[in-house]
C-alpha positions in Angstrom: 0.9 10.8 19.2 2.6 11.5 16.0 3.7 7.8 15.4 -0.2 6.6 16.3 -1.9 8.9 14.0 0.7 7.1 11.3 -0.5 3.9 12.9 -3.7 5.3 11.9 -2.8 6.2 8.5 -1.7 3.4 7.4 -4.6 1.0 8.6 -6.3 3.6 6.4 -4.0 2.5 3.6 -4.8 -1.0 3.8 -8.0 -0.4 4.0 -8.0 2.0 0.5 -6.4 -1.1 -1.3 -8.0 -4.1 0.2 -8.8 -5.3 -3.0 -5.0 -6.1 -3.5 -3.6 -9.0 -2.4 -1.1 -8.7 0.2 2.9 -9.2 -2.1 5.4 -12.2 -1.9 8.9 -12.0 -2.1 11.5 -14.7 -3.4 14.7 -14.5 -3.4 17.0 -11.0 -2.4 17.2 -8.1 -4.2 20.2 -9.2 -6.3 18.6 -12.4 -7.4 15.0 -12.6 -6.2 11.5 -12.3 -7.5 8.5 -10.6 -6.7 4.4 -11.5 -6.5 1.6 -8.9 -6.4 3.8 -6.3 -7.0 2.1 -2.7 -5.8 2.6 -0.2 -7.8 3.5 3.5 -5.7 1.2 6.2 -6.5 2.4 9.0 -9.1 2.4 11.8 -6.5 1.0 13.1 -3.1 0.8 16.0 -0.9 5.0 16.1 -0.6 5.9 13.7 -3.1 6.5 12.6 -6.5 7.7 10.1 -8.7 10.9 10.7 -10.8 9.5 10.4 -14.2 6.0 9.9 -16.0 7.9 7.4 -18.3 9.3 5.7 -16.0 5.7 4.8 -14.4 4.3 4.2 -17.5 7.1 1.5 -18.1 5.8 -0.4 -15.0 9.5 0.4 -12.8 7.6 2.3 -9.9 6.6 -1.4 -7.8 7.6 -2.6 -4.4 6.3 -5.2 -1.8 3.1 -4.4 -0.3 5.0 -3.6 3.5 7.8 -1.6 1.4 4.9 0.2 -0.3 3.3 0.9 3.1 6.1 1.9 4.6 7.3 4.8 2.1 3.8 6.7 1.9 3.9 6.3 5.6 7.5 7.8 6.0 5.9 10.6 3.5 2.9 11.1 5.6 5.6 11.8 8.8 7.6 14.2 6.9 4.5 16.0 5.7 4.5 17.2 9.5 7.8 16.8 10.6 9.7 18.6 7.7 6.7 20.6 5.8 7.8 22.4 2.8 10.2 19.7 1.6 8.8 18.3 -1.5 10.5 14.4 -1.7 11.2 12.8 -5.3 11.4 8.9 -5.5 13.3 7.1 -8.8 12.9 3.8 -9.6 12.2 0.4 -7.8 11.1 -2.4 -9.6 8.7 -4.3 -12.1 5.8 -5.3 -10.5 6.7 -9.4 -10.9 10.5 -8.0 -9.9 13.3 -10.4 -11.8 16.2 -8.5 -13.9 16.2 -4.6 -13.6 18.6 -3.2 -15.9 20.3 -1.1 -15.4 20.6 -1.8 -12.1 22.0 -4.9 -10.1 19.5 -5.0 -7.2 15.7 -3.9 -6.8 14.9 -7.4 -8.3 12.2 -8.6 -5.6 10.5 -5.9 -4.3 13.0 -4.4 -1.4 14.7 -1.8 -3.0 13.7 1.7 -3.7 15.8 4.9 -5.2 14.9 8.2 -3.6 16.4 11.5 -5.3 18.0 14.1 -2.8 15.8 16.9 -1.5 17.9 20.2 -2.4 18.0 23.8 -1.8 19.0 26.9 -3.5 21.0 29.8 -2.6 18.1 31.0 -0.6 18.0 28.0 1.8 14.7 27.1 -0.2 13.5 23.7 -1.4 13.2 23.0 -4.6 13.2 19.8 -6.8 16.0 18.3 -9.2 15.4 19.0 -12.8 14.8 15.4 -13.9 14.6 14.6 -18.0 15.8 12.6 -20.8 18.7 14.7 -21.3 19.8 13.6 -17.8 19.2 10.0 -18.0 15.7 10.6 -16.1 18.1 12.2 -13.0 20.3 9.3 -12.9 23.4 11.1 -14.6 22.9 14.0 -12.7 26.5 14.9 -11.1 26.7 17.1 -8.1 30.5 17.7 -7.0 32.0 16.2 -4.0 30.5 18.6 -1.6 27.5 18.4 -2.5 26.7 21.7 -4.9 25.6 22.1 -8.7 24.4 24.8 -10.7 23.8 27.0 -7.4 21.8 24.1 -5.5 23.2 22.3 -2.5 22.0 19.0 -0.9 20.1 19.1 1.7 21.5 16.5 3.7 19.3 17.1 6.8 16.1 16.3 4.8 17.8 12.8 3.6 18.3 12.3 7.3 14.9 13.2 8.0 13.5 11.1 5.6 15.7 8.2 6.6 14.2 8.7 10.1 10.9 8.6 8.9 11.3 5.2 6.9 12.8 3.5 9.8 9.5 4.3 11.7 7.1 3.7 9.4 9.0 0.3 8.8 8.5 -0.3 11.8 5.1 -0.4 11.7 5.3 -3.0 9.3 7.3 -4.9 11.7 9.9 -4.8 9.0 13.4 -2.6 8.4 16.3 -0.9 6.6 18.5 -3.8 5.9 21.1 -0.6 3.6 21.8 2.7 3.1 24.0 3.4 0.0 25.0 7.1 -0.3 28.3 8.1 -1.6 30.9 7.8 0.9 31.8 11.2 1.0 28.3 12.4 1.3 28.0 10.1 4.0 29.9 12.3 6.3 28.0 15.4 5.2 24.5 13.6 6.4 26.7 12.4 9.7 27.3 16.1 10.3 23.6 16.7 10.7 21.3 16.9 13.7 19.5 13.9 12.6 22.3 12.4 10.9 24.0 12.2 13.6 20.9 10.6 15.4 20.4 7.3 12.7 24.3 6.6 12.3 23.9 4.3 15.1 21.2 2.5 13.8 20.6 2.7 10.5 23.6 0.6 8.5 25.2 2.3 5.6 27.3 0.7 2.9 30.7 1.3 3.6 32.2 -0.1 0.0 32.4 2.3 -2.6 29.5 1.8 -5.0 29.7 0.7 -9.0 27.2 4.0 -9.5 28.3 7.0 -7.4 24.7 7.1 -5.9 25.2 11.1 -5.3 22.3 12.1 -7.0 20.0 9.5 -5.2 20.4 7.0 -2.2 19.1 3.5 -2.7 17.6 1.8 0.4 17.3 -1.8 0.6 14.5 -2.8 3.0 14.6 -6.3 5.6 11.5 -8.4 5.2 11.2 -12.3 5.2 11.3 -13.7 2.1 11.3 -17.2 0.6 13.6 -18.9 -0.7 13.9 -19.0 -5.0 
């Protein structure tokens, strides 16, 4: 029942935006393009984007199914992990191309999400994201997952990856990568619903040119043509 009512949803969603034309993607996301980008909403009921600047520089677009698929997964959680409030970074221009700084999210397929966390309380909060911390991106937690008396919460990432992976589905597309920092990979393993997506959900296992501890960057599988 809970994945039809998504079902539902997101006809909804299509419906709410028929106006836009359905995207195109050329390419991958290290060299690749993008056509009628969609640009995420600034906010919903349990989620946000990183940074009003950001948005207002145009670096909050994805493909129409990758857009579709992310308010979907949000739409899950809303009832399958209430009180979590999710934060997602950056993803791409809305015509994709070159993405400094980063070497992917170049044609519509990748998207940054910032790690749910909790305080010494076991209660959610959100990351303090600014200028003065490179908009969250130089944010540092240590290698167990802890800073300035917040943990991870490494069962809502699992969550949330759980979530994507159905609401992809729906799309008829998927998670092509997961990249989390290796060690915090073992930390999300050790979860209940960590342990559930290891199987199926493929992580990178090479040690990433950006830590990725303060967000994990998900790379999603739809057809594309060639550049």
């Amino acid at each position: 029942m809970q994945y039809f009512l998504v079902g539902i949803f997101l006809m909804l969603l299509s419906l709410s935006v028929f106006a836009e034309p359905e995207s195109e993607c050329y390419g991958d996301t290290t060299n690749g393009r993008l056509e009628n980008g969609w640009k995420l909403p600034n906010s919903g009921e349990n989620y946000q984007a990183y940074s009003s600047l950001g948005v207002i520089a145009g670096r909050t677009y994805v493909h129409s199914k990758v857009y579709r698929t992310v308010l979907g997964a949000y739409e899950i959680l809303r009832k399958t992990n209430p009180g979590v409030h999710y934060v997602y970074g950056e993803t791409g221009f809305e015509e994709g191309g070159v993405f400094k700084p980063h070497k992917t999210h170049r044609n519509g397929l990748s998207v940054d999400f910032f790690v749910p966390v909790i305080n010494a309380e076991d209660k959610p909060e959100i990351l303090d994201i600014g200028i003065t911390n490179k908009l969250g991106y130089n944010i540092e937690f240590s290698g167990d997952g802890k800073l300035n008396g917040l943990r991870i919460d490494f069962e809502s990432i699992a969550k949330h990856i759980d979530a994507l992976m159905a609401a992809a589905q729906k799309e008829s597309i998927g998670i092509e990568l997961v990249i989390l920092d290796n060690q915090f990979q073992k930390l999300l393993f050790a979860t209940p619903t960590g342990a559930k997506i290891r199987s199926v959900v493929t992580f990178s296992v090479k040690k990433p040119w950006v830590r990725h501890d303060e967000h994990y960057h998900i790379n999603f599988r739809v057809p594309c043509k060639k550049l």
